[in-house]
N, C-alpha and C positions, 0 to 999 in steps of 0.2 A: 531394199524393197523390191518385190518381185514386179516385175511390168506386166503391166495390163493388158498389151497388145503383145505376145509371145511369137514365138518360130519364127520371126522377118528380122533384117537388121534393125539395128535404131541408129536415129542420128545421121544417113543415108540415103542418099537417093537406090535404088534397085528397080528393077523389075517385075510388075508384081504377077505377071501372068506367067515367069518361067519361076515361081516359088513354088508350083505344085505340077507335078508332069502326069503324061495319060499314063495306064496298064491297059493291053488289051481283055476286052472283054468285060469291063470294069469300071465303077464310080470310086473316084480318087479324093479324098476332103484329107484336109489339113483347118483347125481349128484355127482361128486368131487371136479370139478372145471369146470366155463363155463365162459371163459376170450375169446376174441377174435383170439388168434392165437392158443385155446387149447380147448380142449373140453376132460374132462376124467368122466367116469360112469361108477358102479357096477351095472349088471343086472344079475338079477334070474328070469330064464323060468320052469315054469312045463312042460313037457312032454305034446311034442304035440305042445305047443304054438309057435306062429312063427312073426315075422317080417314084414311086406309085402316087395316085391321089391322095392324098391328107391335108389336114389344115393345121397352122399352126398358130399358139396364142400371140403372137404381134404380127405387126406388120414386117412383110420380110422384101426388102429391096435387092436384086438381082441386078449384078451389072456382066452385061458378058462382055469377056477377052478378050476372046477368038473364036473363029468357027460359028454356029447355027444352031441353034435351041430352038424347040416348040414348046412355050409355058404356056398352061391353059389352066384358067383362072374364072372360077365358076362354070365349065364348060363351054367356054371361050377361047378358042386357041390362038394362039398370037406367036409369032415367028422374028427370033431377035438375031440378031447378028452385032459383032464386035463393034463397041464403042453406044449399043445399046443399052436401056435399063427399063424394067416394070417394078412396080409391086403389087403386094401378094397381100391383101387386106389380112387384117385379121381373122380366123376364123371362119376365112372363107376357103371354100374346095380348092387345089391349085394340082399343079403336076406340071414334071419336069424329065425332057423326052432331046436325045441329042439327035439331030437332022444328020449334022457331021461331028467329028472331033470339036467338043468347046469346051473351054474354060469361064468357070463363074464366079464371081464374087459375088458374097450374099453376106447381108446385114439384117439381121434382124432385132427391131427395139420393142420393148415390151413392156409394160407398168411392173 
């Protein structure tokens, strides 16, 4: 059977913010799992790089690793730092902007 939650070990304790590394100039995503009522990814922004606005259909929970994000969420800007978390209603406007170098985890569930 193929596993659900793919690219990390299993059975393991690790790391989970050195599973995906920055590129200068660059948004770095590694997929974890993309199953229909889930959606979970490891991204790494450099400084500077950003997201555009969009919305998407679930709710998408963001926890940052490391470093400094500004996610603005309906026009709202809010500024997270490592060992933070928001989410990103459904459906509603968001955007994703790096302060510094961060790493994210994001989970998105969705009917």
């Amino acid at each position: 059977m193929e596993p659900l939650i793919k690219n990390l070990p299993h059975a393991q304790p690790f790391p989970l913010k050195d599973q995906v590394g920055y590129e200068p100039g660059k948004v770095v995503s590694l997929t974890l799992a993309q199953r229909p009522g889930v959606g979970m990814t490891l991204f790494a922004f450099d400084a500077g790089e950003a997201i555009s606005t969009h919305a998407a259909p679930g709710d998408a929970m963001a926890t940052i690793l490391e470093g400094t994000a500004q996610i603005t969420i309906d026009g709202v800007p809010h500024t997270l730092n490592a060992g933070e978390a928001v989410i990103m209603p459904a459906g509603i406007p968001h955007a994703v902007q790096a302060v510094t170098p961060f790493k994210m985890y994001l989970v998105v569930a969705k009917e």
